[in-house]
N, C-alpha and C positions, 0 to 999 in steps of 0.2 A: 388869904386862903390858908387855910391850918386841915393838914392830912393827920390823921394819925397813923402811927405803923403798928403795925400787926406782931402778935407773937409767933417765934418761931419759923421767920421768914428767911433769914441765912441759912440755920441748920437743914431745912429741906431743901433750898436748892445747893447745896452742894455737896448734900446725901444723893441726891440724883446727878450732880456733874460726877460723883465716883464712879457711876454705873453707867450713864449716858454722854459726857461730856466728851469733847475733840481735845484729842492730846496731843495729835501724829501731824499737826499741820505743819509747814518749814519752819515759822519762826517760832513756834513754840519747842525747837530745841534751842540749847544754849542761849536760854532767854536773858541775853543781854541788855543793857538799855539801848544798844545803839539798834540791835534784830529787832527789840520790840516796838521802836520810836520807826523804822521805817516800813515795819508792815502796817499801822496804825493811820501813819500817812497815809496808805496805797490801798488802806479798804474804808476809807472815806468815802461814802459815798458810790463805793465800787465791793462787787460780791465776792467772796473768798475764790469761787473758782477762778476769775478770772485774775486774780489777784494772783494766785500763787503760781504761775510762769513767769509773770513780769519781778517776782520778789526774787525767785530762784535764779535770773538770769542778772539782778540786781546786785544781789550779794555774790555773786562770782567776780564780776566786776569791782564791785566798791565791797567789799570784805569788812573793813571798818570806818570809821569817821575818819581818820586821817586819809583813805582812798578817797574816799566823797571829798571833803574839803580841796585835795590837791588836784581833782579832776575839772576838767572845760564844761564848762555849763555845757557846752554842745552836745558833749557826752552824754552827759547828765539824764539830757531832754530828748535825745537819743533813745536813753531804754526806760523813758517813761512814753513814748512815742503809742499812741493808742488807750490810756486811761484816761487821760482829759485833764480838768483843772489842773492846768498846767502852773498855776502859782504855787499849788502843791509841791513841786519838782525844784522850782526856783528857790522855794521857800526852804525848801529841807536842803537846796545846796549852802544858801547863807544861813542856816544856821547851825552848818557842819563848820563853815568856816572859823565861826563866833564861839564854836565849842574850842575848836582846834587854838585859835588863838590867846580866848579868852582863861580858856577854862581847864588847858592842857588833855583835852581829847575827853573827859569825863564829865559825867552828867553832872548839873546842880545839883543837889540833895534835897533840896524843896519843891514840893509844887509849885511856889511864886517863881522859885530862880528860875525853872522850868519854863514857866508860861513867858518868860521873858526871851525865847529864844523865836525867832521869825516862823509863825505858820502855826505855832502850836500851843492848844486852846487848854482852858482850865481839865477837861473832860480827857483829853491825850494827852494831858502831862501826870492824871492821874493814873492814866494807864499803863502809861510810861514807869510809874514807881512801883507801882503797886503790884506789878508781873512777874518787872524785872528784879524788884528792891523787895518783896513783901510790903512794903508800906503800905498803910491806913489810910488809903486815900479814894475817895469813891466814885464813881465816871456817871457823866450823861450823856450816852452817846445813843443814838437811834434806837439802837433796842432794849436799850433799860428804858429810855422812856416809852414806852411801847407796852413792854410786861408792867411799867408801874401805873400805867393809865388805864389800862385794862383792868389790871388786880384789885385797887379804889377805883375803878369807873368815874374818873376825874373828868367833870362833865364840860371843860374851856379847853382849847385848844393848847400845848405843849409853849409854844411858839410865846405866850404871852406874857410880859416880863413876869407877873406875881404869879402865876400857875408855874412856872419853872423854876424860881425860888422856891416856892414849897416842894416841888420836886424834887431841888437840891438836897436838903431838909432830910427827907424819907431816904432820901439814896442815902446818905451819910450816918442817918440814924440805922439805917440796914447795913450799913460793912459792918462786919466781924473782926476783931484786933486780930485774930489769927486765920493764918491759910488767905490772907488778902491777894494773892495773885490770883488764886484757884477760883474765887469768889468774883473776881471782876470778868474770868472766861466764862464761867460758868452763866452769870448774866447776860453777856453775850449770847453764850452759845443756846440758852431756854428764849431768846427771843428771835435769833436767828435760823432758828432747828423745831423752836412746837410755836411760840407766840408770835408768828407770822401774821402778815400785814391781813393777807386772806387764808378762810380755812385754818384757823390755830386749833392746833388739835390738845382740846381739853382736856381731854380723856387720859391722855399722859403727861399732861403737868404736876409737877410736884405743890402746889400753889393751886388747884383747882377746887377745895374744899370753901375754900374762904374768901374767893374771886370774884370781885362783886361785878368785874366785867361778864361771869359765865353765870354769873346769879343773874342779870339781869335778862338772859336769853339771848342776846345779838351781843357777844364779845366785840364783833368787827367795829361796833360805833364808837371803839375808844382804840385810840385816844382819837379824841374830838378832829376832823378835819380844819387846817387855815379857813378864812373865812373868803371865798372867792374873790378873785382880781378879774379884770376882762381879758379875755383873749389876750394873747400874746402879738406883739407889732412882729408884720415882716417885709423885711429886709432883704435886698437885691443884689446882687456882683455877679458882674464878670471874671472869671478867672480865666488868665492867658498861659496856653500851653504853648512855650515859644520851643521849637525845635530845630536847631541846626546839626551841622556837623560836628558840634563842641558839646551835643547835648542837649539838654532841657535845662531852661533857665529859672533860676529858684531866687527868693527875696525874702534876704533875713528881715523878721521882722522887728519891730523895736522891741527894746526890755522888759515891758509894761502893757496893761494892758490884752486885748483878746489873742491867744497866740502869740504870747509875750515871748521870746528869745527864739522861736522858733523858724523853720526853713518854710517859705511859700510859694504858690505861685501869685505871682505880676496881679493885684484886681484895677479894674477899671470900674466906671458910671455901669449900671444897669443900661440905658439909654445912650450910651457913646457909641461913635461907629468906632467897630472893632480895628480894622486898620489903618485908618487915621490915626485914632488914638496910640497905637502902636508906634509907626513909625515917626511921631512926635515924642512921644516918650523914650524910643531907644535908637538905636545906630544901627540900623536892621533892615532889610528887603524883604518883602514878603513876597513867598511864591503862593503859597493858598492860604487858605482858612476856611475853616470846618470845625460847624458847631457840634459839640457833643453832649450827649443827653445831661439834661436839667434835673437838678435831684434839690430836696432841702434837709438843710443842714438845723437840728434844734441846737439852740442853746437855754441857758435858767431863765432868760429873761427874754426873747426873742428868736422869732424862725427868722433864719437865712436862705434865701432860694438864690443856686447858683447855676449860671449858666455858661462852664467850660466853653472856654474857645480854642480850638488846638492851631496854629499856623504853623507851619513850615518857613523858614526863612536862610538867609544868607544875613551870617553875623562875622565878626571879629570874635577873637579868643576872647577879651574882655569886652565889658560893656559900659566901663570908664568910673563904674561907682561900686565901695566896697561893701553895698549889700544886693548886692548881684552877683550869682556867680552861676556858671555852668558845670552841670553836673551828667554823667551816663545817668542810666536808669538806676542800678544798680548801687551806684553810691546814694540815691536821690534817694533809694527806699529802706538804706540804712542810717539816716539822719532823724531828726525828732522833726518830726512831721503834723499837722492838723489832722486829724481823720478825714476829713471829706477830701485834703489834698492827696493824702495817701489813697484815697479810693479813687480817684483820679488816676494817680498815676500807675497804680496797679492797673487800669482797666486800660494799658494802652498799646499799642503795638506797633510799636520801632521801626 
């Protein structure tokens, strides 16, 4: 596939990021590689508003790479605790560590050296340079492909190795050798702010003359949708709400994997009896148990329906294994948590 680019396509959008573009967000001050590499992370997939309390409470904590590096993954996944893709978290701690050790705290200066750092892809190591470095380096990150599918009405799907190659292609033939930061918000910000997934509002695009998306009459059909999977499988658990006088009992889970490093609670079979299965699995008495309401949990690739069991019991301080531990409420709901465990345990009453 061979796009051609258009004349005049940098100078207007960022004659309009002068007049319209976001200047005032947190990390676009003191745009460092280390502020830019970690908000970059954190709006993967996640919208600036929600993004910018977890960044702000981010950077008070870990201030630079040498904070992240020396800090407990605990921590870490603590105040990522409610974004999700939590290898995101994981990923940006080692590869604080691999800066810190490898690299003495400072970024590569390449894009290659860059993408060699855990978590972080050709598109956010462009970002990464070219914000915080001025570098000439071009991103494909959700909403440039968005505006550039739209603008050619590129009629395959994003997703597909040779339609994103030539996407490469146009992005890279579109950076400007100068103002390369201001050029890479600016794409951002014209696909995040008018060339929206619905309702793009044409009318004040700087790019709406020549837009074969808005030439065509229905912008919304580009870029082209994946081509449909069936349903999503689902998926069952118990989750055990063990409560004694020591607290509620939490299960680190392994490093890898769903809820990778993070605090959970105890799952059991969908089909298991619940205190059976209990007092074979732990060193516990049960006084009751009482089911609590059933909600489901989505993920990228399958629904989770889960069905909280809360018991009451009589335990020991310990429960003999070091990914057990008893926690108050209180600690429980300052740890890095799964969202559906967090909503749990918010909804409970001591």
């Amino acid at each position: 596939m061979e796009l051609t680019p258009k004349a005049d396509f940098a100078p207007r959008v960022l004659n309009w990021f002068n007049q319209h573009g976001r200047k005032n967000l947190p990390w676009q001050q003191d745009k460092t590689p280390y502020r830019v590499w970690i908000s970059e992370i954190m709006l993967q997939q996640t919208q600036v508003a929600t993004v910018i309390p977890y960044y702000q409470r981010f950077m008070a904590s870990f201030p630079d790479v040498f904070a992240l590096a020396a800090a407990e993954q605990d921590d870490v996944l603590a105040h990522w605790s409610g974004l999700g893709y939590y290898a995101r978290a994981r990923n940006m701690h080692k590869a604080a560590q691999q800066l810190v050790n490898d690299w003495d705290g400072e970024f590569p200066q390449t894009q290659e050296g860059v993408c060699e750092l855990p978590g972080i892809g050709r598109s956010t190591a462009a970002a990464i340079l070219s914000i915080s470095r001025g570098q000439q380096t071009a991103i494909l990150d959700g909403n440039v492909k968005r505006v550039l599918s739209r603008y050619h009405a590129i009629p395959t799907w994003p997703g597909e190795k040779k339609t994103e190659n030539a996407m490469w292609q146009l992005a890279e033939s579109y950076m400007p050798a100068e103002r390369c930061g201001d050029y890479t918000q600016a794409m951002m910000d014209l696909g995040a702010t008018l060339c929206t997934r619905s309702k793009p509002q044409c009318l004040l695009c700087p790019l709406q003359r020549d837009c074969d998306g808005r030439i065509s009459g229905d912008p919304t059909l580009f870029p082209v949708k994946k081509p449909k999977k069936a349903d999503k499988p689902v998926k069952h658990t118990q989750m055990l709400v063990l409560i004694s006088d020591h607290g509620i009992l939490l299960e680190k889970r392994p490093a890898t994997g769903i809820w990778g490093g993070l605090w959970s609670l105890p799952e059991i079979d969908n089909h298991a009896d619940v205190a059976l299965e209990t007092e074979q699995r732990f060193p516990v008495s049960i006084d009751s148990v009482t089911p609590l309401p059933q909600f489901r949990h989505t993920f990228s690739h399958y629904h989770l329906e889960i069905r909280p069991q809360r018991l009451e019991v009589q335990a020991n301080d310990t429960i003999g294994e070091d990914k057990y531990q008893w926690f108050n409420l209180e600690q429980a709901l300052s740890l890095g948590l799964p969202a559906p465990v967090r909503t749990i345990l918010e909804g409970l009453t001591l």
